[in-house]
Steps between C-alpha positions, in 0.01 A plus 500: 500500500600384121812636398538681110727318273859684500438731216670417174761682260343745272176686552221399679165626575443509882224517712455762779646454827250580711103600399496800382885485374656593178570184220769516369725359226853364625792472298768310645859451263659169355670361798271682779389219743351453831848265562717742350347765711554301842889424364572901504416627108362764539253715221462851478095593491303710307182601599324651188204697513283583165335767385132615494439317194565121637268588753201198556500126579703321219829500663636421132488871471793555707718366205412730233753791611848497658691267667191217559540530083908458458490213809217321309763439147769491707540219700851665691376807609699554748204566763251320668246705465151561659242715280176546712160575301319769660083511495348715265397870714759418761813622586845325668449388829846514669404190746398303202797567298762411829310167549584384123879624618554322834334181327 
């Protein structure tokens, strides 16, 4: 199997996990790094999930409101932060949602 790239420092769009998965943006803070991560830093995480209105397939949308918005002009949030876009006429799938956290 081909490994992802470690993801980078601010935020990222991300694919789903699995088929049928939520995308995601990812905000990781300045000095949040795979390397730092294996050393013992530890992050606190946010999960952030949107409102009705973000609802569809741009996962762009997920910035518009709350913390996605602050994390995306602040580069030291203090969070790494995972805000998953949810389908348009669906609702949150618990599984789905504790996939994006374990990973």
């Amino acid at each position: 199997p081909v490994l992802a790239a470690p993801p980078k420092e601010g935020q990222h769009p991300q694919e789903a996990l699995d088929p049928g998965g939520y995308p995601y943006q990812l905000f990781l803070p300045r000095g949040t790094t795979i390397r730092n991560e294996r050393k013992g830093a530890r992050w606190p995480l946010m999960i952030f999930l949107h409102g009705s209105g973000e609802r569809g397939d741009d996962v762009a949308r997920v910035k518009v409101h709350g913390p996605p918005k602050v994390a995306d002009r602040d580069p030291n949030f203090p969070f790494i932060l995972a805000s998953p876009l949810l389908p348009a006429e669906e609702d949150w799938d618990t599984a789905k949602l504790d996939r994006i956290v374990k990973h």
